[in-house]
C-alpha positions in Angstrom: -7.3 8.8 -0.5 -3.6 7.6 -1.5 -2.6 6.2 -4.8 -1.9 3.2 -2.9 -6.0 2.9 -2.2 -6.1 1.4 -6.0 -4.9 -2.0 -4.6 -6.6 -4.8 -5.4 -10.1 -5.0 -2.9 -9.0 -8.8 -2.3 -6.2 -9.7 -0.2 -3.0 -10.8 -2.7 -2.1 -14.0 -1.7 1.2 -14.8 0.5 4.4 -16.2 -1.6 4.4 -19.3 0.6 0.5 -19.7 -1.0 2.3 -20.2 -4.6 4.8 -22.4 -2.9 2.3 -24.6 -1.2 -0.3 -25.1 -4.1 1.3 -24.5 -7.4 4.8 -24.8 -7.4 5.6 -27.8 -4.9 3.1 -30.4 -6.8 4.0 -29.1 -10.2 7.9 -29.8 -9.3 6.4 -33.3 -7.4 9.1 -32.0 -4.1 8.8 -31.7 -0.7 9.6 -29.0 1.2 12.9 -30.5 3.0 13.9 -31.2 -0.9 12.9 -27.6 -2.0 15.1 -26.2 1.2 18.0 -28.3 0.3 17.9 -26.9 -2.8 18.0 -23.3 -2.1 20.5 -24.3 0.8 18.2 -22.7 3.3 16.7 -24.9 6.2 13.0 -27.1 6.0 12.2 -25.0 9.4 12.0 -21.5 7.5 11.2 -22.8 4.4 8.1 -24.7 5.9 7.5 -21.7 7.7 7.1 -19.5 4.5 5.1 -22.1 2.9 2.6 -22.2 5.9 2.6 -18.6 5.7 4.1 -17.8 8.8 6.8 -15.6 7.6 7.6 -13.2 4.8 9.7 -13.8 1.8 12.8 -11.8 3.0 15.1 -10.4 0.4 17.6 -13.5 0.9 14.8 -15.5 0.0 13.7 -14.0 -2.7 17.4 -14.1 -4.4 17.3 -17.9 -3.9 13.5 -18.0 -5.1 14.2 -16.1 -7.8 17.6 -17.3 -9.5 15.9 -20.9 -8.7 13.0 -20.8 -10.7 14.5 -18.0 -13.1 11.9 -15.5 -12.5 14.1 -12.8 -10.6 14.2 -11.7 -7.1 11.6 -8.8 -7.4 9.2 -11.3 -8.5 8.7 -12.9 -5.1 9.2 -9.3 -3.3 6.6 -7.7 -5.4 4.3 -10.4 -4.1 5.2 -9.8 -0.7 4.8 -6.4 -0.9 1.4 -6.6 -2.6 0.2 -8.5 0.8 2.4 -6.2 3.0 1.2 -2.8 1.5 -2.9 -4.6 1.4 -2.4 -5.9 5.1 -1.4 -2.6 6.1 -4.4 -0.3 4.1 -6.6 -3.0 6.4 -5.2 -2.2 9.5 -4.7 1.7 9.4 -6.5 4.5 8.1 -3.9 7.2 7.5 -4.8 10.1 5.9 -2.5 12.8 5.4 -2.8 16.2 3.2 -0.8 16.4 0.5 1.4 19.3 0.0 0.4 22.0 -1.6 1.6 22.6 -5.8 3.9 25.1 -5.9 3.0 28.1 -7.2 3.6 28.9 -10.6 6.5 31.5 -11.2 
C-alpha cells in the first residue's frame, strides 16, 4: 500500500463545511454578503458552501487573501477530501520500481 494509505480513516471535511458552520456565524454574514465580498457570485459561493463544488484555485486565492490564511490553506483541504474520496473509490495498486542497484 501507498504512502498516501496513511490518510486519515475519516473523511476530511469539504471547505464549504468550514464555510457553512464556523466561519459564516462567527463573521454573523450571509452568503450573498460573503460573495460580494470576494467579488464572486451567491450561486457558486452557495454552491461551495452546500458542498456541491470544490474550492478551485481562484477560490482559494480569494478565500485565502480574505481571511489571511493563504491560498494553500483551502486547497490543502480540498485536496485532503479529493485524495480520501479517491482511496474510497479505487483500489490501485501498482509495484514500485525496483532500487537501483548499488554501483
Amino acid at each position: 500500500m501507498g504512502a498516501d494509505r496513511d490518510l486519515p480513516k475519516f473523511k476530511p471535511p469539504h471547505p464549504g463545511e468550514y464555510l457553512r458552520l464556523d466561519v459564516l456565524p462567527e463573521l454573523g454574514l450571509t452568503i450573498t454578503q460573503m460573495a460580494d465580498h470576494l467579488g464572486v457570485s451567491r450561486a457558486s459561493l452557495s454552491e461551495l458552501v452546500n458542498e456541491k463544488r470544490s474550492v478551485s484555485l481562484e477560490m482559494a486565492q480569494r478565500l485565502g487573501q480574505a481571511f489571511g490564511n493563504g491560498t494553500r490553506f483551502w486547497m490543502t483541504l480540498q485536496l485532503q477530501r479529493d485524495i480520501w474520496e479517491a482511496e474510497q473509490e479505487h483500489d490501485i495498486n501498482v509495484k514500485p520500481f525496483p532500487k537501483p542497484k548499488a554501483a
